[in-house]
PASELUM-17240 format. One line per 4 residues: number of its first residue (from 1); for each residue x, y, z of C-alpha. Coordinates in pm, whole numbers, plus 50000, padded with zeros to 5 digits. Layout:
NUM) X/Y/Z  ...
// end
This chain:
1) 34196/56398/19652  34489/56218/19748  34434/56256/20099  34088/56110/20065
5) 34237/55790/19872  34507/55750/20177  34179/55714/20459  33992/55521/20259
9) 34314/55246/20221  34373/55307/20576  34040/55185/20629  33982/54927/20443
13) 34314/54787/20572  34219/54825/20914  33892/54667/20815  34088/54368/20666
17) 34271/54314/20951  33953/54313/21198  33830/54029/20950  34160/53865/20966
21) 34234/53837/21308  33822/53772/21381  33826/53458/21168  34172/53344/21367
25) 33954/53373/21713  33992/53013/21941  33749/52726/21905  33664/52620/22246
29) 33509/52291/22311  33421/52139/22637  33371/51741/22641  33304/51498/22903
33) 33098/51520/23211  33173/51638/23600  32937/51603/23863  32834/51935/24048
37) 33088/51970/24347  32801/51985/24580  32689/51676/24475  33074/51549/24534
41) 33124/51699/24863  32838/51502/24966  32946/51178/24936  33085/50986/25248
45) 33357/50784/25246  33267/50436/25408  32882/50490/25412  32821/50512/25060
49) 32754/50280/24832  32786/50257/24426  32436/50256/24428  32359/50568/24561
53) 32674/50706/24434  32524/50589/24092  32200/50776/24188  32324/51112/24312
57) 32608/51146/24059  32507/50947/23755  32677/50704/23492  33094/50755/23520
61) 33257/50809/23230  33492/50502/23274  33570/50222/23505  33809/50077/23649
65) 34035/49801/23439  34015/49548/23698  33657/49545/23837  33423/49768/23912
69) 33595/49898/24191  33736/50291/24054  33470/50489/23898  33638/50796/23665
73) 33405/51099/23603  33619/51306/23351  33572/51647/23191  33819/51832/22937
77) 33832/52093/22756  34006/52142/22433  34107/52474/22220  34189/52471/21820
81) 34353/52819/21710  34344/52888/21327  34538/52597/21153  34717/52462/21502
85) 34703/52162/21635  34434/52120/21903  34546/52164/22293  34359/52045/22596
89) 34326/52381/22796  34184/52192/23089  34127/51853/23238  33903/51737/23559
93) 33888/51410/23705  33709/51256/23950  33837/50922/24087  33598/50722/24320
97) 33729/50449/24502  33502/50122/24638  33608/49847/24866  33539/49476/24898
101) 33192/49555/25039  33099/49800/24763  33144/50134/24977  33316/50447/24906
105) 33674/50414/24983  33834/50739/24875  33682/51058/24616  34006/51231/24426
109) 34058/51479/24220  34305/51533/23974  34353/51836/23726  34579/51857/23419
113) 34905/51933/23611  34831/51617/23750  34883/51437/23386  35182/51245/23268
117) 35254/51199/22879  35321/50869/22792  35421/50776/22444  35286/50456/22336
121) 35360/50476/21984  35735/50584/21909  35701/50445/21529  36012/50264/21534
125) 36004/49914/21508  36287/49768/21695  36403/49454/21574  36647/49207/21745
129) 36892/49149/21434  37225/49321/21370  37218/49608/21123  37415/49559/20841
133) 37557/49838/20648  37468/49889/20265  37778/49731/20140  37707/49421/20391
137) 37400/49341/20251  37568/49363/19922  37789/49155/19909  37662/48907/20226
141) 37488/48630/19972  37767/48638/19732  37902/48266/19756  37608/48138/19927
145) 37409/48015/19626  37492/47714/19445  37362/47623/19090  37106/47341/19236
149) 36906/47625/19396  36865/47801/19049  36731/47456/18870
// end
């Protein structure tokens, strides 16, 4: 009898741990969009126009800040495990490039070793004051009020 009590907590602990580790499985998600490379290697530089670059390839996902002249096409993909902070897993963009005249000027691509962090937010406010020390602030008014200010 024992013997058949031992398998049957060997196998509901292996069963546990199935259930365990299946509910711990990656959340992919895929966001953004990326024209079809055919579509990309298409394009020619210096004949093309935003136009028909707007007609073969569609609506970019941003533009340039100054202008209209860059055209960004961007597709990432992002992966949650468990309780873990998200992680973009992969990143594609597609920089086009206009002149003066409204033609292609240049098509790059750029992946996610391509990518430079840049913290904009260090959540320090730096101030342009000295920094006084506890005692400092203390004992810095004492002698600086008069009895006029208190009437």
């Amino acid at each position: 009898m024992s013997g058949n009590k031992f398998q049957k907590a060997v196998l509901a602990a292996a069963f546990g741990g199935v259930l365990i580790a299946s509910g711990c499985s990656p959340i992919v998600n895929t966001h953004g969009y990326l024209p079809v490379s055919a579509e990309v290697d298409a394009l020619a530089v210096g004949s093309d126009t935003k136009a028909s670059v707007l007609e073969r390839l569609g609506e970019p996902t941003s533009k340039g800040v100054q202008g209209d002249n860059s055209w960004y096409y961007v597709s990432y993909t992002v992966s949650t495990f468990a309780f873990f902070a998200p992680k973009i897993t992969d990143r594609q963009i597609l920089a086009i490039s206009f002149n003066g005249a409204g033609r292609v000027a240049a098509v790059d691509t750029y992946g996610l070793e391509n990518g430079v962090v840049v913290n904009l937010n260090t959540g320090e406010t730096v101030t342009g004051g000295r920094s006084l020390s506890f005692w400092q602030q203390m004992l810095g008014n004492v002698g600086n009020f008069s009895a006029e200010s208190f009437l």
